[in-house]
N, C-alpha and C positions, 0 to 999 in steps of 0.2 A: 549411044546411051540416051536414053529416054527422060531427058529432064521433066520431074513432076512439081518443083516448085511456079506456082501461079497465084495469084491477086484471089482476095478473097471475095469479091464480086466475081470474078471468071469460075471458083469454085462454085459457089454456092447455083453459080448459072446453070451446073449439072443437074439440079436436083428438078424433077418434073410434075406438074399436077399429079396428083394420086397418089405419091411417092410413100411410103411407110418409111420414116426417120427412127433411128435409134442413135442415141444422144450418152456421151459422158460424163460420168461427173458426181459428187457425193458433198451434198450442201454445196461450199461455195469452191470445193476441191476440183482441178481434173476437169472443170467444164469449159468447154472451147467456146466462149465468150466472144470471140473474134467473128465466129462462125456463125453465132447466132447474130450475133448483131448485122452483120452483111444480109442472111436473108428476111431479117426482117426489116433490113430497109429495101429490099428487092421487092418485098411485098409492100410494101406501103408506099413506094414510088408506081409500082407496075400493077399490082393487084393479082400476081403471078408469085410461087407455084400457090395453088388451091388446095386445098379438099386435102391434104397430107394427113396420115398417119403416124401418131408418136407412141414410142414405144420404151421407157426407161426405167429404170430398179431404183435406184436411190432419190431422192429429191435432191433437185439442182436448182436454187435459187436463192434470193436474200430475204423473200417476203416482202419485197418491194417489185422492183424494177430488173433485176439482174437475171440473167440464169433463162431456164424457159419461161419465165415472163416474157421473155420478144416474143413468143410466140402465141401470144393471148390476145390474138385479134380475130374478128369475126371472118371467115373463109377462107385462113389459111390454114385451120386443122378440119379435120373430120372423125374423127375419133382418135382418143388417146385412152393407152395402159400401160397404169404407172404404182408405182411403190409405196410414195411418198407424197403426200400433195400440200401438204401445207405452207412450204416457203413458196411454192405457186399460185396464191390467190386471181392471178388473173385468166387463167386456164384452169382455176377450182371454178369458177365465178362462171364461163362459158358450163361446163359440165353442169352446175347446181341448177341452174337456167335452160338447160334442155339444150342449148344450141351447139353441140358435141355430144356424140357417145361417150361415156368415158366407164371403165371399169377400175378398181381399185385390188392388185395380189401384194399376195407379199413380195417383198422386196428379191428375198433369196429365189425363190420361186421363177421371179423373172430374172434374176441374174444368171439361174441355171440355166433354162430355158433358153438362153444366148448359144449354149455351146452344143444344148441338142437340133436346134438350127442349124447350127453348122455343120452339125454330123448328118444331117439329115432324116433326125427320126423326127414322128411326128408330133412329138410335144414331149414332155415333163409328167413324170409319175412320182408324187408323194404324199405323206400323208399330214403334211404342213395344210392348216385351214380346214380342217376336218371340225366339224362343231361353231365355227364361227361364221361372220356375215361373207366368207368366201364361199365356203360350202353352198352350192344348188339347189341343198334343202333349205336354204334362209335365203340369201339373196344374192348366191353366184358370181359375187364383188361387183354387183351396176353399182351405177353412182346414180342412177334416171332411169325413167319410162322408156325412153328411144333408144336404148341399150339393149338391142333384141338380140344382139349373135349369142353363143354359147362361146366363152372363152375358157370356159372349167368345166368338168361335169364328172359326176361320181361314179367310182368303177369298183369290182371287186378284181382281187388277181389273189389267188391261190387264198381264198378264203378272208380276206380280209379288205378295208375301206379304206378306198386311197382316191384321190382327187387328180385329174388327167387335164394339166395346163396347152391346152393346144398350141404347136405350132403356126409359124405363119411368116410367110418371106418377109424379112426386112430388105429395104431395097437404098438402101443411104446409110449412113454413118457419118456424124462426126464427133472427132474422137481430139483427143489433146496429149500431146507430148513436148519435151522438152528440148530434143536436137533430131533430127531429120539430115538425110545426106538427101545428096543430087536424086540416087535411085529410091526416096521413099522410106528407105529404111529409120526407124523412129526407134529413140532410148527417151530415157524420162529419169534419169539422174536428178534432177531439181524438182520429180514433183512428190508430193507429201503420200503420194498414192498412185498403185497401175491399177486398182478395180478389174470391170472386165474388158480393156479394150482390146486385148488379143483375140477372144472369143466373139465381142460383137464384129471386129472385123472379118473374123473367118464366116460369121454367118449372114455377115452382106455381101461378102465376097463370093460363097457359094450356093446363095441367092441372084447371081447377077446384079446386082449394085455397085453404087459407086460407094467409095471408103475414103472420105477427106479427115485430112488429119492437121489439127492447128501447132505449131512446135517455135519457140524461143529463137532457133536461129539454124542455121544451114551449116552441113559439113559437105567437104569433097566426097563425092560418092565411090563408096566403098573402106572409108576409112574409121567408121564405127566400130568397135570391138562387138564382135558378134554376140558372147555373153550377155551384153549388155541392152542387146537391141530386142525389145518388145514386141514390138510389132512389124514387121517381118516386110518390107518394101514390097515383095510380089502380090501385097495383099492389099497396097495403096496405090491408089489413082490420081489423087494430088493434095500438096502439101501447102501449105499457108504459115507466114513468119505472122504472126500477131504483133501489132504495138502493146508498149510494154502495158499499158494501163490496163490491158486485157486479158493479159496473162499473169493476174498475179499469184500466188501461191495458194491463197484461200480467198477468199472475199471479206475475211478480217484482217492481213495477215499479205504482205507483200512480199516478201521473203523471208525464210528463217531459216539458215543452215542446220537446224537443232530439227525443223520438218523433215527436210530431207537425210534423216538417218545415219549420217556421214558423219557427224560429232555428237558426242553423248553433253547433255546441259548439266553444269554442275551442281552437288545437291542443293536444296534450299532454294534454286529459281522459280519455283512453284509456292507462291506466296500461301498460307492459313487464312481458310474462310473467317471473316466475324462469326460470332457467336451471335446467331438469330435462330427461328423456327428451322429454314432451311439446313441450315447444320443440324439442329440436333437431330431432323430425320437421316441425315447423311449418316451420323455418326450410328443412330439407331441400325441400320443397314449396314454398317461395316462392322456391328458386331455379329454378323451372321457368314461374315467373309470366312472362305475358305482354308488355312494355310497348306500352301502349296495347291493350291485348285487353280483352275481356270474358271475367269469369270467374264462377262459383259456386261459392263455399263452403258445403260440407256443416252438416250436425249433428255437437257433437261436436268429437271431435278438428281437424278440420280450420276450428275457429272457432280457433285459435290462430294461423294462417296472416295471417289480418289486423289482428292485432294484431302479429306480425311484418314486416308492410307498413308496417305506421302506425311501427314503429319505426326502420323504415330509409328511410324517408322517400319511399315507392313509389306511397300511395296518389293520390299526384295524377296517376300514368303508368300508372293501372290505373281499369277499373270493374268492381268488385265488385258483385254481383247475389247476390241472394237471390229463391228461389222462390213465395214469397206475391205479388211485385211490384215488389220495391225494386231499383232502379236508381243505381250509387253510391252513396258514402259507406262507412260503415265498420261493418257489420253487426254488431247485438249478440250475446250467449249466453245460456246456461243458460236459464231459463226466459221471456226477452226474447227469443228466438230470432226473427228472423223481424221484430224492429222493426231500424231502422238511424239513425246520424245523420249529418247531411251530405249528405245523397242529392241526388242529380240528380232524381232524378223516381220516383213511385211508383203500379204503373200495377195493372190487376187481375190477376188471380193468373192466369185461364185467357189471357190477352192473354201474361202472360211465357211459358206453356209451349209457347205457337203459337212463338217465338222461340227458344227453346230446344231443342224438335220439329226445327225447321228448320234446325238446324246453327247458332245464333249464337253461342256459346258456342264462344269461344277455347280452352278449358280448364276444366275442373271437379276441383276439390279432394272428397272424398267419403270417408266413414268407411270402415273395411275391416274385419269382425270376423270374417268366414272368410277364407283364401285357397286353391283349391287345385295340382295339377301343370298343370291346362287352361289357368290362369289366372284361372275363375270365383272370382266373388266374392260374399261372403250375408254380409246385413246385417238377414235379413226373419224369419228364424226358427230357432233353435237348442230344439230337443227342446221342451219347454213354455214355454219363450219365444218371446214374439209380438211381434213390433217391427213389423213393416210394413214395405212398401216406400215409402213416401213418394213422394218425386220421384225417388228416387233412380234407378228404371230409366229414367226419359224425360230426364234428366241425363246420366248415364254411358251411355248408347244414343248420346247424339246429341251430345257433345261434343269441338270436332274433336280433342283432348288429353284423357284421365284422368288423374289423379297418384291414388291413393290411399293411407292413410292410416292404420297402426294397429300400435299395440307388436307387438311378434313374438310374445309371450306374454301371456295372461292371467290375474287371481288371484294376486296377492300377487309380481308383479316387480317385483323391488328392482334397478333399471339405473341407476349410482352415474357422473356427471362427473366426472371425476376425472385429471387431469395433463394436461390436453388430448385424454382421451380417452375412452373409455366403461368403466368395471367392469360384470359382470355380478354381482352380490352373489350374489341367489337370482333362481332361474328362477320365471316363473308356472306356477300349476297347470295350462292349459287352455293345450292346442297351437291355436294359431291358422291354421297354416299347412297343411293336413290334405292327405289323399290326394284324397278327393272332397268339396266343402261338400255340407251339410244341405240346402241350396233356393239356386238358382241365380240370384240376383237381377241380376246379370251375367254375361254370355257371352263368356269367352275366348274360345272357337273364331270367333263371330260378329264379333267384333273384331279377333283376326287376319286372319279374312279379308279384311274389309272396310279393313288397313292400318290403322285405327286409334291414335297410339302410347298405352300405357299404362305408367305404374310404380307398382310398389309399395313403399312410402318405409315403414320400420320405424326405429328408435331405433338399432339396430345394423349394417344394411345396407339396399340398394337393389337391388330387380329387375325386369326389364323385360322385356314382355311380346312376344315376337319369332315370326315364321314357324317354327323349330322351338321353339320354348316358354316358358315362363317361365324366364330367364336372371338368375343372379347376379353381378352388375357394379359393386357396390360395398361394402367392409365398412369397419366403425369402426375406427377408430383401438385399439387395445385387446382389441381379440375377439378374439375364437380360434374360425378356420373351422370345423374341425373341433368343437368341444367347444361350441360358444355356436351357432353355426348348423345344421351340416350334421345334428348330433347331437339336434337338438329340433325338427329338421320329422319330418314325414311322406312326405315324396318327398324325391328329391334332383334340386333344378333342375342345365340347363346351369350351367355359370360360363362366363363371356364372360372379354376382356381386365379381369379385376378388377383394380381402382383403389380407392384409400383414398378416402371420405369425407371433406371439405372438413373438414380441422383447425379452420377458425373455426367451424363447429356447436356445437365443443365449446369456447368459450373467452365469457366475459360480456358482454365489449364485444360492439356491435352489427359486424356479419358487412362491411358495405361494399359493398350489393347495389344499393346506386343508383347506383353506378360499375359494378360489372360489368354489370348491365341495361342501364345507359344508354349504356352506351362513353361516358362522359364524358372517360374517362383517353386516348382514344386518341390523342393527338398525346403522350403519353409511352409509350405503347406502342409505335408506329413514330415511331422518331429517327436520326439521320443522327451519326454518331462521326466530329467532326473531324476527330479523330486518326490515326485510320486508316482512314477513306474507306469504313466497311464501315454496313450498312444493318440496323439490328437490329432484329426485329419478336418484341414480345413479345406472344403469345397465348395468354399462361398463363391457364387458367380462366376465358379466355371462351368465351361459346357464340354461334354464329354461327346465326339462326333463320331469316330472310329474306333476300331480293335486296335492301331494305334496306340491313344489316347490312354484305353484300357490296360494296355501292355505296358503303357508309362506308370499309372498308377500304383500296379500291382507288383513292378519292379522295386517301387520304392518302399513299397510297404515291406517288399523280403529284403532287401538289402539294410532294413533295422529292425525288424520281427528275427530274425533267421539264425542269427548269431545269440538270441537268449537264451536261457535257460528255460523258462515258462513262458505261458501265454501270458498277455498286458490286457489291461480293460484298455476299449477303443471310446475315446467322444469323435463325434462324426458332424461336422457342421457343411448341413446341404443347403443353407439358406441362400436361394437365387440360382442353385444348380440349376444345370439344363443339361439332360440326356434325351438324344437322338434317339425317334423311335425304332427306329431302323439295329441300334447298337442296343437294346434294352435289356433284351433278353444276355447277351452275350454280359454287358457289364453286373447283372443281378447275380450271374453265376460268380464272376470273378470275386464279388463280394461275399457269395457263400463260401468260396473256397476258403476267401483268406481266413474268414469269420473261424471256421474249422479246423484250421492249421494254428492260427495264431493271438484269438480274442479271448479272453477267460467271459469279456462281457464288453458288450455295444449299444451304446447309447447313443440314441441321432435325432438331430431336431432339424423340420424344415417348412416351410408354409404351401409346399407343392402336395397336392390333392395326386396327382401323378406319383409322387416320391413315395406316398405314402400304403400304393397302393403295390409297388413293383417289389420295397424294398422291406416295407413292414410286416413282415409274416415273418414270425418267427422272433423280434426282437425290436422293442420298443421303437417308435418313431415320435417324435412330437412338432409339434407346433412352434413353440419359440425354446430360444435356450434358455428360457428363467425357467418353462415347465421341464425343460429336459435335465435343467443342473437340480431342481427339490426331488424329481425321480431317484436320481445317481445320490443326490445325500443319505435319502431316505433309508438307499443299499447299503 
């Protein structure tokens, strides 16, 4: 028997000048810390291996010191292609500087691209990065001048434009698990995430490389439950026990049995954001949530969103996804990013973005740190800042809903709560909302086209992403159009029928989003007034999203219509309604049915310019209910 447990200096001894590395790991999750740290003091004692090649999907680091930071010294990379680059400033820093090739895909993109490696086709076909700074007609993802290969390049296949991520041997691997026998074999029972390390092993493996794997502690070999085992011993060459301060669970987070999926945390452990700017856009964004959808939440700002779930008590009518794998439950932050507790199931990382790729995604929540008049959005690079695109373009590319997500201003904005509404104290220094972004990490135009809906949810208003442009459609309570908005972009959007902002944004108690999501209220919504025989349907700020929704309505309306004798005069209160354009057509019918079957007369009032134009043929609409109640006296 071939024992593969050895010293992490005698591993790391494996890896050769020239070497192409692919590395594990998601933030501070999964990354074999042990590993890197070994050859980075190889290099900085010997000044050996050189010139290496990195190759990773997710960012691995703290934004300090940890993760691939070791590996941010001048001669011991030579080009790297990566996902994510911002918790890597000192390998952003090499790349912005010329002294590295560096290109920037999506995340998914290269995650997949692991397992067609090891199948041995020649790259990755899809149509993630189509329209953005990936695409070869903008700038083919370099990060520099010296970035001459072609790592992407635009194809047609049976008529249509798809982007072709090349192949290319990986020759190393290190990967990080949890327990390791004698023979290699690896589980990973204590970590918060398996990502891809089965795929990048098989495609160092069937590249001819070596496949070192960092793990917690040694069994007798063979006595692993095979279920269990991830990474397959035939596919590993040697194994490395890490000291524990290397291995911890996340790089916030040393252990937590509630990470590793084994124990469900009981409710209420998930404390309530304060009530600041950043909640109310949370909150703004979770009224767009799904029931019963699947969704992704971003990095960032838009981890507040499920903490706003958990507090209005949504997350059991939702399944929140994260892109490392996690499926349900209630995804953690900051440097936990990427672990969750509660989940349903948690699967490998390139398996969710085939999922995600393919339209599964209900809705995706997503940072927004440019915005501009096209609607594009950049989250990947501003002047010498190097963030990465993450998942974010194979996310916001393929999800059937966007909402995105970010203060209207950057750098010292002071946005004060304040009487139920928003003060603007001091503006930030840094316009967010510009004429053209830096780098184009999403494609208004592509998204318009393709009908897509998107918003962009700010602290003080809401805009939405429409066939003639980005539209202003909703402000806070307290702003000033002019002096707080109009006056601190850079373009000036359409304004649509604008509407105030849901007053409960701004108030502490919890908002009441599992009634409006759930129509739980509806048999107090539509009610029958003894007294006057007349049929009141109240649909104040709800949003009607499916056939569904629709079926609900018109159910309740026959189950007290049905049983009369004659028809009832109808009052109809649409104030703040939202109907989906996608369901429009289908709900205007349901309303003329019942109109037909069972209104003598319908009176409706509402401030939607949209309401007015679907619903109003045929029978009075108005504006407020004081003009629609002197209408119905008058009658």
């Amino acid at each position: 028997m071939r024992r593969k447990v050895v010293s992490a200096r005698d591993a790391v001894a494996l890896i050769r000048d020239g070497d192409t590395l692919t590395t594990s790991g998601f933030v501070g999750i999964g990354v074999p810390e042990e590993l890197l740290s070994a050859l980075e003091t190889r290099f900085l004692e010997s000044g050996a291996p050189r010139d290496l090649g990195l190759v990773f999907a997710a960012g691995q680091g703290d934004g300090k010191e940890r993760g691939l930071n070791r590996l941010g010294h001048d001669g011991l990379l030579r080009f790297v292609i990566g996902g994510h680059w911002g918790l890597i400033p000192k390998i952003g820093a090499l790349a912005l500087d010329g002294r590295i090739a560096g290109w920037n895909l999506p995340q998914g993109c290269i995650s997949q691209l692991y397992r067609d490696i090891a199948a041995g086709k020649p790259g990755t076909l899809s149509k993630i990065g189509l329209e953005t700074f990936v695409d070869p007609e903008r700038e083919g993802g370099r990060i520099n001048d010296i970035s001459t290969d072609t790592v992407v390049e635009r194809v047609e296949i049976a008529g249509q434009s798809c982007l072709f991520y090349h192949a290319r041997p990986l020759t190393v691997a290190l990967l990080r698990g949890t327990t390791a026998d004698e023979l290699g074999n690896v589980t990973m029972e204590r970590e918060a995430l398996i990502l891809d390390n089965l795929a990048q092993a098989m495609a160092v493996r069937n590249s001819g490389g070596v496949v070192i794997v960092q793990v917690e502690r040694i069994a007798k070999g063979g006595t692993l439950p095979a279920r269990e085992v991830v990474i397959p011993g035939t596919l590993v060459d040697a194994v490395v026990v890490a000291a524990p301060g290397n291995h911890h669970q996340t790089f916030a987070t040393e252990f937590s049995h509630a990470f590793t999926n084994r124990i469900r945390a009981p409710e209420g452990a998930v404390a309530a954001p304060p009530l600041d700017a950043r909640k109310v856009i949370a909150r703004r964004c979770a009224m767009e949530l799904p029931v019963n959808g699947v969704v992704n939440l971003g990095i960032g700002m838009p981890e507040g969103v499920a903490s706003v779930a958990s507090e209005e008590g949504l997350l059991a009518h939702l399944t929140l996804t994260a892109e490392p794998g996690v499926i349900g439950g209630h995804p953690a932050s900051g440097l936990d990013f990427g672990a969750a507790v509660n989940t349903d199931a948690v699967i490998a990382q390139n398996a969710q973005f085939d999922f995600y790729d393919g339209g599964g995604l209900d809705m995706a929540c997503l940072g927004m740190a440019q915005m501009d008049r096209h609607g594009n959005v950049n989250v990947s690079r501003f002047g010498r800042t190097l963030a990465g695109a993450g998942g974010f373009i194979n996310i916001s590319q393929s999800a059937r809903r966007v909402v995105y997500a970010g203060t209207f201003s950057a750098g010292g904005l002071d946005a004060r709560i304040a009487g139920g509404g928003l003060q603007i104290a001091s503006e930030g220094r840094a316009c967010k909302l510009v004429a053209d972004v830096e780098q184009v990490t999403f494609s208004g135009a592509r998204a318009a086209r393709h009908g897509q809906p998107v918003l962009y949810v700010t602290e003080r208003c809401v805009f939405e992403l429409t066939a003639e442009g980005v539209t202003l459609i909703e402000i806070a309570p307290g702003v000033d159009l002019e002096a707080d908005i109009l006056a601190q972009m850079a373009f000036r959007p359409r304004i649509g029928a604008l509407r105030e902002m849901d007053a409960r944004l701004f108030r502490p108690e919890p908002m009441g989003l599992r009634t409006d999501l759930l129509h739980l209220a509806l048999s107090e919504r539509i009610a029958l007034d003894s007294e006057t025989g007349r049929l009141f349907i109240n649909l104040e700020k709800m949003r009607v999203r499916s056939q569904d929704d629709i079926d609900m309505i018109r159910a309740r309306v026959e189950e007290i219509c049905a049983p009369l004798d004659g028809k009832v005069e109808a009052i109809v209160n649409y104030d703040g309604f939202r109907l989906d354009e996608e369901v429009a057509d289908a709900y205007a019918a349901m309303v003329a049915d019942l109109e037909a079957r069972f209104y003598s007369r319908v009176t409706r009032y509402s401030g939607s310019a949209f309401l007015r134009v679907k619903l109003g043929e045929g029978s009075p609409l108005f504006e407020s209910r004081e003009s629609a109640r002197a209408f119905r006296d008058r009658g």
